[in-house]
C-alpha positions as CSV (number, residue, x, y, z in Angstrom):
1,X,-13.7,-2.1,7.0
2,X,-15.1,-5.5,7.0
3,X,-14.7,-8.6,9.0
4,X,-17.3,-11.8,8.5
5,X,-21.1,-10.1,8.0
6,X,-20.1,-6.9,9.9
7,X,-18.8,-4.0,7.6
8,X,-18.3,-0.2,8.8
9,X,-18.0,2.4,5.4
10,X,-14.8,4.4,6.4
11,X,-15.8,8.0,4.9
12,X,-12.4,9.6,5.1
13,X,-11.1,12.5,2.9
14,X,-7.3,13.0,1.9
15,X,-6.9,15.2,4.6
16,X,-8.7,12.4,7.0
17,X,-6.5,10.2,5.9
18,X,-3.5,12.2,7.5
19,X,-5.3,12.5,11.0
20,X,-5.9,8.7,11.0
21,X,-2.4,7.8,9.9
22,X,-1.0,5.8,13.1
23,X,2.3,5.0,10.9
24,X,3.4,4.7,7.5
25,X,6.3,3.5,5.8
26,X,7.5,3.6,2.4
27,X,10.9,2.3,1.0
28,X,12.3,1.3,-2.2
29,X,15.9,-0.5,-3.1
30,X,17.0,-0.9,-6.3
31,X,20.7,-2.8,-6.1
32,X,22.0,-4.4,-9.9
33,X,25.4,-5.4,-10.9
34,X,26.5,-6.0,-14.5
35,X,23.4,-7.5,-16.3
36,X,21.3,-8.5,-13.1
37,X,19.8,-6.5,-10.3
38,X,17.3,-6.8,-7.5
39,X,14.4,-4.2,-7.4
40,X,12.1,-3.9,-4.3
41,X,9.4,-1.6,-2.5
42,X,8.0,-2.1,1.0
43,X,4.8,-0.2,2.1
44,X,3.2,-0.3,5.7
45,X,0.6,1.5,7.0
46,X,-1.6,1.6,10.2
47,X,-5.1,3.3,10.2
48,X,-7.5,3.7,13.1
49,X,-10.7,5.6,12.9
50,X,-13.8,6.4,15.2
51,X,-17.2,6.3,13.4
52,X,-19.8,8.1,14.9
53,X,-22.0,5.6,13.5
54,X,-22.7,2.6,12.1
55,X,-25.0,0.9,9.4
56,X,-26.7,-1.5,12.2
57,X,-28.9,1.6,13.2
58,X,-29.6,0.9,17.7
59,X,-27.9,-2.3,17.2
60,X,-24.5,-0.5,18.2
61,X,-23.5,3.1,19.0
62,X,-20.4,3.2,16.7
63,X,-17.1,1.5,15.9
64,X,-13.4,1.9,15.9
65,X,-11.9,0.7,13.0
66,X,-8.1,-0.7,13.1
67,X,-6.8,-1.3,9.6
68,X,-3.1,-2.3,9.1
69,X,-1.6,-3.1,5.5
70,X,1.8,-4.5,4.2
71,X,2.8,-5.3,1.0
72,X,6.7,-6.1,-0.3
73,X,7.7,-6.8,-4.0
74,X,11.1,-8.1,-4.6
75,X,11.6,-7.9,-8.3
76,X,14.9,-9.7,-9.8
77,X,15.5,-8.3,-13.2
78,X,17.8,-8.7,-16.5
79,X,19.3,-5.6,-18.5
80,X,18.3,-6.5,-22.2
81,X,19.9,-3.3,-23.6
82,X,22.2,-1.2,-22.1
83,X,23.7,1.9,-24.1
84,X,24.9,5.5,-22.7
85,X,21.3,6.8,-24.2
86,X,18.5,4.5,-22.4
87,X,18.2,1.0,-21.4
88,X,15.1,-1.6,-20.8
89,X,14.7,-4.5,-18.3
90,X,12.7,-7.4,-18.0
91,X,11.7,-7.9,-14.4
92,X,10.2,-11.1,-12.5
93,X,8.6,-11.0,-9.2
94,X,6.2,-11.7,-6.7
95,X,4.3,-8.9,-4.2
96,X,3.0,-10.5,-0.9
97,X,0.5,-8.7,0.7
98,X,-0.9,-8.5,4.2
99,X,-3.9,-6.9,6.1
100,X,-4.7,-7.0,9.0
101,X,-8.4,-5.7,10.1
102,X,-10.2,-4.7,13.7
103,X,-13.3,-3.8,14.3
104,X,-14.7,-2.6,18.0
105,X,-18.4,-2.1,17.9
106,X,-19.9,-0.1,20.5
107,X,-22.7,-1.2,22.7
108,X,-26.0,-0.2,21.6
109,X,-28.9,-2.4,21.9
110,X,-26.3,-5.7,21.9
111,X,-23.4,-6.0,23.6
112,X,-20.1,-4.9,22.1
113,X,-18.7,-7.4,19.9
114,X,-14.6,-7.1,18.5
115,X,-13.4,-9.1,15.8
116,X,-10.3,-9.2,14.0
117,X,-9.6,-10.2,10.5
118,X,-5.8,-11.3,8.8
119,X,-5.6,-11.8,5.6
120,X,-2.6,-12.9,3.2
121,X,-1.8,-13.7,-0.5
122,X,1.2,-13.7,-3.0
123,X,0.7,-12.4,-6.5
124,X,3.3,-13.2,-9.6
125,X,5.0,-10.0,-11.4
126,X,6.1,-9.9,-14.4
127,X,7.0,-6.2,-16.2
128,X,9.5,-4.2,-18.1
129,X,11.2,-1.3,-17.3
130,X,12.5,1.3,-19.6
131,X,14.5,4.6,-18.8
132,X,15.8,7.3,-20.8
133,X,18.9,9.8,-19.9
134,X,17.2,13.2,-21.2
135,X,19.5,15.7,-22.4
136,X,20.8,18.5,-20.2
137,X,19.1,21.2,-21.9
138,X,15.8,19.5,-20.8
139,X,16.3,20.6,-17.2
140,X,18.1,24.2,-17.6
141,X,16.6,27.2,-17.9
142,X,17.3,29.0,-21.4
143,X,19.4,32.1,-20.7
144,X,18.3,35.5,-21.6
């Protein structure tokens, strides 16, 4: 986690991840009539961490590390083909992101020092989508 000059490495493993999960949030909506639809996720999560150390040696005795992210995508999006067998889409967009960063060194040497970081930005989508209805017999067991 990084803020200005001062960055802490965040070592965590899958399973870290999990014990350092404040909150998460995933959702997804897909709503169409007809021809048209609207298509959209929404992802928020909240990590905090205590590192035992840091890489400023004496300087400071560790950090906690506050790390909040937020993203949303709504997607409009046209039905091109349509039968009973499989359709496709072409889908137009834009994903907005936000983080949000803390850092609390520790004193060591210096004084403790916290700093906080937001950061925010919109990116342009533009995708397809195709789906398939598989046949029944994909999904059943044979018999016998």
């Amino acid at each position: 986690i990084g803020i200005n000059n001062y960055v802490v490495p965040v070592n965590a493993s899958f399973s870290d991840v999990f014990k350092n999960l404040n909150f998460g949030y995933m959702g997804a909506l897909d709503l169409r009539k007809r021809r048209f639809g609207l298509l959209t996720n929404v992802v928020y999560s909240k990590l905090t961490t205590q590192e035992a150390s840091t890489p400023f040696g004496l300087l400071y005795a560790g950090a906690k590390t506050k790390s909040k992210e937020f993203f949303v995508d709504p997607e409009f999006y046209g039905r091109l083909v349509n039968t009973s067998r499989y359709s496709v889409d072409a889908i137009v967009g834009v994903r907005v992101w936000r983080l949000d960063n803390s850092l609390n060194l520790r004193a060591g040497l210096l004084p403790a020092l916290s700093l906080d970081n937001t950061q925010s930005w919109a990116d342009a989508l533009l995708g397809g989508r195709f789906r398939v209805s598989l046949p029944r017999k994909f999904f059943c067991e044979p018999e016998g």
